[in-house]
C-alpha positions, -999 to 999 in steps of 0.1 A, spaced: 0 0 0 29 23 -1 24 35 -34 -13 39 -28 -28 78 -30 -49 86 10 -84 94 7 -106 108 35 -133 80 30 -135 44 15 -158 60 -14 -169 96 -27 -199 107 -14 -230 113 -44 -210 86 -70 -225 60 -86 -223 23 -84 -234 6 -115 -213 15 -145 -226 21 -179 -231 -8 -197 -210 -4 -221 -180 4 -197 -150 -16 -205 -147 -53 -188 -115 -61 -172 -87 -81 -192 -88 -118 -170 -55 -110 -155 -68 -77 -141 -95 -93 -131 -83 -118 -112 -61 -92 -93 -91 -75 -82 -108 -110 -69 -76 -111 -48 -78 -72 -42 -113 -79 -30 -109 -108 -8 -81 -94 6 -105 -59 17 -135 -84 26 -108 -102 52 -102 -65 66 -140 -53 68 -154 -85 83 -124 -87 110 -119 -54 122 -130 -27 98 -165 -21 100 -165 12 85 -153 2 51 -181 -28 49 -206 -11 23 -178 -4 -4 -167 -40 2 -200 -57 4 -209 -32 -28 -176 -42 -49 -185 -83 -41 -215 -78 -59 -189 -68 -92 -172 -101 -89 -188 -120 -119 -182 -90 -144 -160 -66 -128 -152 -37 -148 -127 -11 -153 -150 16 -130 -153 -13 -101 -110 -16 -104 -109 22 -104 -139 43 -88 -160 46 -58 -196 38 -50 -231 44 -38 -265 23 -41 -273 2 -69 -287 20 -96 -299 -10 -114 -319 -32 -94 -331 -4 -68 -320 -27 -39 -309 -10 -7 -284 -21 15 -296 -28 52 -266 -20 76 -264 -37 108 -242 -28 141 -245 -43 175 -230 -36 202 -221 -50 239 -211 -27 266 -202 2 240 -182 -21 221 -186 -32 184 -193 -71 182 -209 -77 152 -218 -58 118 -230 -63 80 -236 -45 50 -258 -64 32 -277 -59 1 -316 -65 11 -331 -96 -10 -361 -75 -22 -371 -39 -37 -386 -15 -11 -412 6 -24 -402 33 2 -376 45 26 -401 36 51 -401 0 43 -362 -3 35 -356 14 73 -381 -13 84 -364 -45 67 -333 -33 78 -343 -31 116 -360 -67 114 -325 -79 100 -308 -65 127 -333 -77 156 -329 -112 143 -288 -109 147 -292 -91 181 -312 -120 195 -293 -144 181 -264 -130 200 -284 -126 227 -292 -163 235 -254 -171 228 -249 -150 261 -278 -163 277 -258 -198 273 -227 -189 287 -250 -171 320 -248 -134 310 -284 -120 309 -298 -86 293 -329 -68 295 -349 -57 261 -326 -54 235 -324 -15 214 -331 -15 182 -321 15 172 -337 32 142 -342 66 123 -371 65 104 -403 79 120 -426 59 99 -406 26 108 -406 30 144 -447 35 143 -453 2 122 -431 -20 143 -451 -6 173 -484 -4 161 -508 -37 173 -533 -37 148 -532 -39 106 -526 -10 90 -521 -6 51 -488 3 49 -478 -28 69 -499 -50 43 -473 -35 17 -442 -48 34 -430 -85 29 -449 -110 58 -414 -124 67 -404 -89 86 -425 -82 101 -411 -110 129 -401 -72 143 -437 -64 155 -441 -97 172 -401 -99 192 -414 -52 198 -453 -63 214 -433 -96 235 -407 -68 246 -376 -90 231 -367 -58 217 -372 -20 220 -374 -2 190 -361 35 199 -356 66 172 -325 81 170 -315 110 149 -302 105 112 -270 123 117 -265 100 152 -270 68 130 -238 51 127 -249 25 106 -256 47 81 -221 40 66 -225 7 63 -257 14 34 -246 40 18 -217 72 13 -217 96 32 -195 129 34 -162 130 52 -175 145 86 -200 125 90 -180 93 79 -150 100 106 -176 107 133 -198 74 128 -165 58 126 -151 69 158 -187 57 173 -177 24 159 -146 21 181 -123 23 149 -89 41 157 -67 54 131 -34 52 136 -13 85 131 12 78 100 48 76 112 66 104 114 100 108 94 132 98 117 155 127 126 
């Protein structure tokens, strides 16, 4: 990496992820260094980089025509198929344990419903880890689920039927059920205090280097020249 030029984030905010499609494919020998480029990032994010997960889980999707833009550029949400990405952190004692970018399996017709898969996603994970500790005799209280969509907080609260639920996929909405049994407490939280926001999409430097600070990630200063 020594040759390598610094950039204040992993990606630009407001670029574009899908290349035209008639942008250049890579030669095979290119491509296969950016296979190894990419497993080599996707070793970093999912060990101890969870601020650079989005523009890895978002170049993995390039792996079975990678082009010259994917080798080259930066990123942002897929143009194409209108899929969002649903980021998930969770945390244990202000600590980072576990996070994903992940694309979501389905088209949400609003943000509303993207905020709300999302949040189901990352109440299935959070309980998951949650029994894990139950094994071993540590025990928690309702588990936040921390979310910044008005609209998505009210549905996963809400008791009764109500239109815009019926529009949402019937395998999510496991999140009502885990809310009304208290399992989980789905809370607001401000869109500029939502650190997983970098894990579904760019975001300008500020806001990048403050989510990632939230996320415990230190950067170390470069070395300084010797006297």
């Amino acid at each position: 990496m020594e040759d390598s030029n610094s950039m204040s984030t992993p990606y630009l905010y407001g670029t574009s992820m899908d290349p035209p499609h008639d942008h250049e494919v890579l030669r095979t020998d290119i491509e296969q260094l950016y296979r190894k480029a990419l497993g080599e990032i996707r070793y970093i994010a999912d060990s101890t980089r969870p601020d650079i997960a989005f523009p890895a889980a978002a170049l993995a999707r390039a792996l079975k025509k990678p082009t010259a833009r994917h080798w080259h550029a930066d990123f942002a949400n897929d143009e194409q198929t209108r899929k969002s990405f649903s980021g998930t952190i969770v945390t244990l004692n202000d600590s980072t344990v576990y996070w994903q970018a992940k694309q979501q399996p389905i088209v949400a017709k609003s943000t509303c419903e993207a905020e709300y898969i999302a949040a189901a996603e990352t109440a299935t994970h959070a309980i998951w880890l949650r029994n894990m500790l139950t094994e071993i005799g540590i025990y928690t209280t309702e588990l936040p689920i921390r979310i910044d969509n008005t609209a998505a907080e009210h549905i996963a609260k809400q008791k009764a039927p109500t239109k815009r639920r019926k529009c949402i996929d019937i395998r999510y909405h496991y999140l009502q059920d885990v809310t009304q049994n208290q399992t989980v407490a789905v809370q607001r939280i401000g869109s500029k205090d939502m650190p997983a926001d970098i894990m579904t999409k760019p975001v300008k430097a500020p806001l990048y280097h403050k989510h990632r600070q939230h996320l415990g990630v230190i950067m170390r200063p470069p070395p300084t020249a010797a006297s």
